[in-house]
N, C-alpha and C positions, 0 to 999 in steps of 0.2 A: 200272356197276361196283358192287358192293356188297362192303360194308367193317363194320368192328365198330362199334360208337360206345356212349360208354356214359350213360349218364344217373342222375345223383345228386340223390337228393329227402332232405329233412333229412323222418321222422315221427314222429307224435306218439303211439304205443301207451297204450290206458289200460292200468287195474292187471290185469286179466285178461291182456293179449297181452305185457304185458313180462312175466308170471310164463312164460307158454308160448316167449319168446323166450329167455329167462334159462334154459328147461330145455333147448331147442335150443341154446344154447352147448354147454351143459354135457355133453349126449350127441356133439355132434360131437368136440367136445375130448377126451372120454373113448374114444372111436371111433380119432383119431388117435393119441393115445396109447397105447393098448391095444397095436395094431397094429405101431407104432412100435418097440415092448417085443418085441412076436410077429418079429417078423421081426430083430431084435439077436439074438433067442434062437436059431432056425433057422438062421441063419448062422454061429452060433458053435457049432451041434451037428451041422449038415449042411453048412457050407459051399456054400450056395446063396440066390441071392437069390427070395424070393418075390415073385413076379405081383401086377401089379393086378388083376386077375380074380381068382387066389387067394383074396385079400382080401376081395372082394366075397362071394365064397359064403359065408367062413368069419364075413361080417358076419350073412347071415341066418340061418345055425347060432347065430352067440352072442344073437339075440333070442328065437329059440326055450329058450334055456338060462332054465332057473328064477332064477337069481341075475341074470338079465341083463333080463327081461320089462318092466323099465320104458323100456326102448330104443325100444320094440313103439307109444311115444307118440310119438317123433319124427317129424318127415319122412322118411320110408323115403328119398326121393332127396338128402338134407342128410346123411345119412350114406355113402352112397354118391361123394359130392363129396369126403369129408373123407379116402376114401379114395385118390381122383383126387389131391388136394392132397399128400396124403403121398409116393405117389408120383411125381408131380413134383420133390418135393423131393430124393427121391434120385436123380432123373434130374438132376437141377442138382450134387448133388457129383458124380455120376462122370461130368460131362463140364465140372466143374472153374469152373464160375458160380456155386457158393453153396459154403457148408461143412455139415458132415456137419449132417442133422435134428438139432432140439432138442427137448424135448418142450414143452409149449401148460402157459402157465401158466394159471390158474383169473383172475387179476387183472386190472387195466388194462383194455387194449381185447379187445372178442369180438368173432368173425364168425359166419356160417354162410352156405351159398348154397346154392340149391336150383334145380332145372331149372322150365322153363316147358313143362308135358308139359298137353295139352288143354286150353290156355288158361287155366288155373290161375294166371298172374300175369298180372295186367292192371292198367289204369289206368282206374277210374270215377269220371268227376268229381273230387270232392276228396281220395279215398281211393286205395290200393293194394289188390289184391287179392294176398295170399301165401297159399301151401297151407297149411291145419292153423290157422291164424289169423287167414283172413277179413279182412275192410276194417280198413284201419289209415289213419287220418288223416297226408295228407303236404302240404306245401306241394308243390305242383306249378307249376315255373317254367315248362318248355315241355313238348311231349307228342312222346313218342318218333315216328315216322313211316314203322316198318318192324315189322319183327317180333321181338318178346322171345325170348332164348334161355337168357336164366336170370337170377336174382334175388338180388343178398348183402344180408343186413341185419349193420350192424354197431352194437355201442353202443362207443362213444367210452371214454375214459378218466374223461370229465368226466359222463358218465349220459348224453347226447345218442344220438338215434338216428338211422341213416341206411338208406334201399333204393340198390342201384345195379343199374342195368339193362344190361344187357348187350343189346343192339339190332342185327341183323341189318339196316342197309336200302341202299337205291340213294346212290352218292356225287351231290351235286351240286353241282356247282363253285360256288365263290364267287371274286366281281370281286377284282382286285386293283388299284393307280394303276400297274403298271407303271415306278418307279420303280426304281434299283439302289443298294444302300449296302451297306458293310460296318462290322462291327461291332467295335470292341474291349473285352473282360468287363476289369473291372478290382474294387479295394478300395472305394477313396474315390470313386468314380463308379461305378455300378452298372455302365454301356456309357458307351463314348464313338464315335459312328459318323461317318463320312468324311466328312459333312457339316457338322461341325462342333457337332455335338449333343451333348446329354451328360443320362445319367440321373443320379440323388442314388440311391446308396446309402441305404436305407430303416436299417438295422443293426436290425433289426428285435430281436435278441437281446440287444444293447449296452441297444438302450433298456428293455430289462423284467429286464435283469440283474441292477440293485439289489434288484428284487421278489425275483429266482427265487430269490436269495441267503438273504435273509430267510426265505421260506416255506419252503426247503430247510433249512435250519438249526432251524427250529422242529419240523420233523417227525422230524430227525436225534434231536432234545434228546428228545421223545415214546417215541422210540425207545428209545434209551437209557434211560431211566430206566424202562424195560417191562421189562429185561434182569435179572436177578438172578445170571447167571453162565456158562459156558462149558463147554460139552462137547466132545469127536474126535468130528469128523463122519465119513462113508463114504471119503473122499477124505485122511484125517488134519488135515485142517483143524480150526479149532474153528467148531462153530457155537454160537449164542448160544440161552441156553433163558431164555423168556419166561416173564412170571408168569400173561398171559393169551393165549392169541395174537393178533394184530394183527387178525384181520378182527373178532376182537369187542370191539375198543376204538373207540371212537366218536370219540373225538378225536381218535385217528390218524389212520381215514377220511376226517373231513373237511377235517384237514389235507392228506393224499395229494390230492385233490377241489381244492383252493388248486393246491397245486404245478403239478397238472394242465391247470387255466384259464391259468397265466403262458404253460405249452408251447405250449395250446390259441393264443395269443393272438398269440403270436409266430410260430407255424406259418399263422393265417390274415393276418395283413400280408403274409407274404412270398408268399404262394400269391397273394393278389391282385393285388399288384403285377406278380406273373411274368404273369400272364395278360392284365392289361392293356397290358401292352410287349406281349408276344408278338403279340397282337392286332392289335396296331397298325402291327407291321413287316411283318406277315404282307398286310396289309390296302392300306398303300402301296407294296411292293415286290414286282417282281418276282426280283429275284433277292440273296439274303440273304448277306455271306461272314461266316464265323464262321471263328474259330482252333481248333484241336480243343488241348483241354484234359487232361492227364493228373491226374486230381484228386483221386484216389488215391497216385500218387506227392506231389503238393504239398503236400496234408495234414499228410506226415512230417513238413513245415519246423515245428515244435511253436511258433517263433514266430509263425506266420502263419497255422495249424490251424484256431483259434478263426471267427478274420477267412475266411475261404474258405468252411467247412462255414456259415456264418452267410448268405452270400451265395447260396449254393448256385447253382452255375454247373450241373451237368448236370441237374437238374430243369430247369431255367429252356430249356438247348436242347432235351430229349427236348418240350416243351410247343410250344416253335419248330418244329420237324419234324415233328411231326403236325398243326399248324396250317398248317404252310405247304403241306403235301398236302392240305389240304381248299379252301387257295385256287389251287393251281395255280403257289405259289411256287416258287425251288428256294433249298435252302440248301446251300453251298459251301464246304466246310470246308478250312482252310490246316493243312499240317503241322506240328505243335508245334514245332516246332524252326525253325520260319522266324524270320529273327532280323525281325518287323516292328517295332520300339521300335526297331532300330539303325540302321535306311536312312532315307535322307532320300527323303521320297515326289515330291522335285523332281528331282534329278540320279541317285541310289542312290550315294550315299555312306553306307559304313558306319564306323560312329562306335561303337568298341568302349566308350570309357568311360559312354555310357547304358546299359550294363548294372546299373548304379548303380541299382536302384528311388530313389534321394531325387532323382534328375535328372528333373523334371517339365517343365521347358521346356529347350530347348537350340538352338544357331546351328550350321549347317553350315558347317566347314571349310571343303570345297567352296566352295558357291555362295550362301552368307550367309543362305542360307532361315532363319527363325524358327518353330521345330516346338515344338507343344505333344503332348507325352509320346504320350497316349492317341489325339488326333486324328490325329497320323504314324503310328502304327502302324494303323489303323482306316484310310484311304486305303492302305497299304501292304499288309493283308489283303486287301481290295479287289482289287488290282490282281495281286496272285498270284493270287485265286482264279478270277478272269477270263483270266488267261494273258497279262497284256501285260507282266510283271515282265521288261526285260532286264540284272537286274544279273547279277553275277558270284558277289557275297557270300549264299551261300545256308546258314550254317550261323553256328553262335555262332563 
């Protein structure tokens, strides 16, 4: 069976390849935007959406355009992507999975991705090879094992640069122990599983929140004090007119570059951590049950917002689920709505007052069981998601 896989190398471009990557941002982003603009226009003068094919010819018309002739340096196939890309994006609002296009800011993080067309991306030795800019120095942790189908190099926020490969090859299974457990996502225990296990919440953003606080505040004051006054913007807003603008104040930048590393910092705790649980459940079980989470809706609670998005429960299962296809897992998802917190995983007594999040341990009525919060629910997902749940109380 062959499957997508992608492979991520952190490389090192000297000064020549990041001047040629930095002009590849900037023509792809100009490409999407351009286009983005072209087709706002067309719709609001012809009431009709244009083609991705459209696009694509009217990209090699605007290279041959005199005003446009520096385009003519790019990756001919990195702009043709940036057109694919566009159009996806309005394939995603009108079928109601993303919102309308935005245009591609020049700051933060870039991308660009380019096809692997007559072996033109490859891996030698310690280098990558990319179109238009030849060996680029990468850490290479393992080597892909199939065949490349295209190439994104991205630079970070923080100046850091990365390739990701996109790899066409053959699946093959990996062992697992065959065990079974279920899981419950929580706050203050990252997972608690029917075994009576329990992960620690990492708080990955609680702990660098003092910093981001500080560095945020410092670039705020930068800011401000650049400001000399307020004009009506397009929108009737006011926007703020600078004395210099911001990309040529230097201690803006390197303040923004601070802020950046906290993000930076707190986004790879948590990435690690997810991977290393995932790994591991994926690795000793056979079969995984997880509660399906609405965490979009939970968000809204603005008390608990912070606490939730910090945890990040749907990265954490989207990494579960393609890890657990590559071992031959399965993961079992229970309806949101199963009251697991409320049943006793001994008798199936439901006990409306643990609806109370501060009730962490509690005794059954019932039959005297002594249930710890996360672990009753985490056996009670279990047992739904296996089909041997005979209670009656199946709703809040």
């Amino acid at each position: 069976m062959l499957i997508h896989r992608g492979y991520r190398y952190r490389i090192y471009p000297n000064s020549q390849q990041a001047i040629l990557f930095a002009m590849f941002f900037g023509c792809c982003r100009f490409v999407y935007n351009y286009f983005l603009a072209l087709r706002q226009k067309v719709y609001a003068s012809e009431r009709r959406n244009m083609s991705q094919y459209e696009c694509m010819r009217l990209v090699t018309e605007l290279k041959r355009d005199k005003d446009h002739l520096w385009l003519t340096g790019c990756d001919s196939m990195a702009l043709q992507e940036a057109i694919k890309d566009l159009n996806k994006a309005f394939v995603n609002f009108f079928e109601k999975r993303a919102g309308y296009p935005r245009f591609h800011k020049k700051h933060y993080a870039q991308s660009y991705r380019t096809r692997n067309q007559g072996h033109s991306v490859r891996i030698e030795g310690n280098y990558v090879i990319i179109p238009k800019v030849g060996a680029v120095k990468a850490r290479i942790s393992r080597l892909p094992q199939g065949r490349i189908l295209n190439a994104t190099i991205t630079r970070t926020a923080t100046g850091k640069y990365f390739v990701s490969l996109c790899v066409e090859e053959e699946l093959v299974p990996k062992p697992n122990n065959g065990g079974v457990v279920g899981i419950d996502l929580g706050i203050s225990d990252f997972y608690a599983d029917s075994n009576g296990h329990s992960v620690p919440n990492p708080r990955a953003l609680r702990l660098h929140e003092k910093k981001l606080r500080r560095e945020q505040r410092r670039l705020s004051r930068m800011i401000e004090s650049n400001i000399t006054g307020y004009c009506k913007g397009p929108k009737g807003g006011r926007v703020p007119v600078y004395k210099k603008p911001l990309s040529e104040c230097q201690n803006i930048q390197k303040q923004r570059l601070k802020v950046a590393l906290v993000h930076e910092k707190v986004v790879n705790i948590r990435t690690d951590m997810q991977h290393k649980i995932s790994t591991r459940l994926v690795s000793e079980n056979q079969v995984i049950a997880v509660e399906s989470l609405n965490v979009r809706g939970m968000v809204r609670n603005h008390k608990l917002a912070k606490a939730i998005s910090d945890v990040s429960w749907g990265r954490f299962l989207s990494t579960l689920e393609y890890k657990a296809f590559e071992h031959g897992s399965d993961v079992l998802k229970v309806d949101t709505f199963f009251p697991s917190s409320q049943l006793c995983s001994e008798c199936g007594y439901q006990n409306a007052k643990v609806k109370n999040l501060g009730v962490r341990k509690w005794v059954c009525p019932k039959c005297g069981a002594v249930h710890d919060r996360d672990v009753n629910a985490a056996k009670n997902i279990l047992s739904k998601a296996l089909g041997t749940v005979g209670h009656t109380g199946t709703g809040h």
